[in-house]
C-alpha positions, 0 to 999 in steps of 0.5 A, spaced: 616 410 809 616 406 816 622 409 820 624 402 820 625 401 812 629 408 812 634 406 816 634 399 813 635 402 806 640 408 808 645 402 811 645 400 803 651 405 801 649 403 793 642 407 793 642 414 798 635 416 801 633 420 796 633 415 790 629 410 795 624 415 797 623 417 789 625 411 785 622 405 791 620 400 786 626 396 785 629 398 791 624 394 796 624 389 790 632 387 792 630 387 799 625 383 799 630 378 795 635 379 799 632 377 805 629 371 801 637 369 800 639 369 807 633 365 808 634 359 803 641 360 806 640 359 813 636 353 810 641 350 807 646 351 813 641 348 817 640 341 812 648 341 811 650 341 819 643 336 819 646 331 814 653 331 816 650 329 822 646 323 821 653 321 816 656 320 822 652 316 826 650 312 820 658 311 818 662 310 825 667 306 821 668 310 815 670 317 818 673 321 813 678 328 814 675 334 814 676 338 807 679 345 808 678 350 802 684 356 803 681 359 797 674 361 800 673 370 799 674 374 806 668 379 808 671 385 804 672 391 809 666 396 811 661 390 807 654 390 806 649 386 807 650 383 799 657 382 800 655 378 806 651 374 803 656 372 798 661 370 802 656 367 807 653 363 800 661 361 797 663 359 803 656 354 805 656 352 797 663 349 797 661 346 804 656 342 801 660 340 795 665 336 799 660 333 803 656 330 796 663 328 795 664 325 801 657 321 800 659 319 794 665 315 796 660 312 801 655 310 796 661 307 792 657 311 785 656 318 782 651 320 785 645 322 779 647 328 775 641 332 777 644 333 784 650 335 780 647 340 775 643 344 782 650 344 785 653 347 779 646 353 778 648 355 785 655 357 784 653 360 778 647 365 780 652 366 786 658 369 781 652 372 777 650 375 782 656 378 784 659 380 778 651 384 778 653 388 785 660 390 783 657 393 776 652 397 780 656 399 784 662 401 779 657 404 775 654 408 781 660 411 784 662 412 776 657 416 775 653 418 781 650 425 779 650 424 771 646 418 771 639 418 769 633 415 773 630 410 769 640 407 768 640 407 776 633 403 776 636 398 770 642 396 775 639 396 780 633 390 777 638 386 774 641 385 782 634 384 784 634 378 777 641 375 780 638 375 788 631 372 785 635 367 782 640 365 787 634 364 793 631 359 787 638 355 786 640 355 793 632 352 795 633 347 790 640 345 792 638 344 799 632 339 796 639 335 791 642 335 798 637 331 802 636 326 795 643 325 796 642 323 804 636 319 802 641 315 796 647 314 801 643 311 808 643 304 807 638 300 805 633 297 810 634 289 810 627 286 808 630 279 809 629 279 816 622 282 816 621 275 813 624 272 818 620 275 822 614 273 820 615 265 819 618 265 826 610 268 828 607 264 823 611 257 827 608 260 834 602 261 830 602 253 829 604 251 835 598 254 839 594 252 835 596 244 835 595 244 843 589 246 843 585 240 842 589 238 847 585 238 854 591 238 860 588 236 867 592 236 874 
């Protein structure tokens, strides 16, 4: 193993060193999936932050207050990179949830039910995956010389089965954002592009009824 990829693994206080060396399988599994979280995390950020903008500039006359949640966690003492993740992932999913009820007053009507159901995915595969992490960790510090191989394995798949299915809940919640941007925008008027074109086509006769004209000085 890399040196890079031991001291990423020995920062994790839920597997030792040895049981990665031994037993590395599930393990690279959580980290790859873990690393997919804060991406599709970042993603999320960066979507939410890009349409709160776009709502501001589109609807100068209808700004709203600012919603502050007082029962988001705080990053538990001495945290890992999950426990991070998950107040990272509470924290942003309750940000977007305030901002589609800001869409939908801007709308006038509830938004479609699908964008609902991304929203309320999301929340659940970030409480499973938490519940997951807080078993394994339980577990190991319960049992840490007495458990056997193929037990730490298991514990360790079903966080990697919760991280997998957050990165693809919180990737889908980041589309439903932007179908609701897309729903909330005002509608372009095509009344005008008409206009447009009648006022061409006058021009268009204008020119033409003078040209059998000849105009000599």
């Amino acid at each position: 193993m890399r040196e890079g990829e031991a001291q990423l693994l020995s920062q994790n206080p839920y597997f030792d060193f040895q049981e990665t060396v031994n037993h590395g399988g599930p393990v690279i599994q959580l980290y790859f999936y873990l690393d997919e979280c804060y991406e599709q995390w970042r993603c999320l950020e960066k979507e939410r932050k890009r349409t709160e903008v776009i709502l501001t500039k589109t609807f100068l006359e209808k700004r709203s207050p600012a919603v502050t949640n007082s029962n988001l966690p705080k990053t538990p003492p001495n945290p890992t990179r999950v426990d991070h993740l998950i107040v990272n992932q509470i924290k942003e999913q309750a940000k977007v949830a305030s901002l589609l009820e800001k869409m939908e007053c801007l709308c006038g009507v509830p938004l479609p039910a699908n964008i609902h159901t991304a929203l309320k995915k999301n929340h659940m595969a970030i409480c499973v995956t938490q519940a997951r992490c807080k078993e394994e960790a339980v577990n190991m510090t319960k049992h840490q010389w007495q458990r056997p191989n193929f037990t730490k394995d298991r514990d360790t798949l079903l966080v990697v089965v919760a991280l997998k299915d957050l990165a693809a809940t919180t990737r889908k919640l980041c589309t439903a954002l932007w179908c609701a941007l897309q729903i909330t925008l005002p509608k372009p008027i095509i009344i005008q592009d008409h206009h447009i074109i009648k006022e061409d086509a006058n021009k268009e006769k204008c020119h033409s009824s003078f040209e059998r004209y000849s105009f000599r000085l």
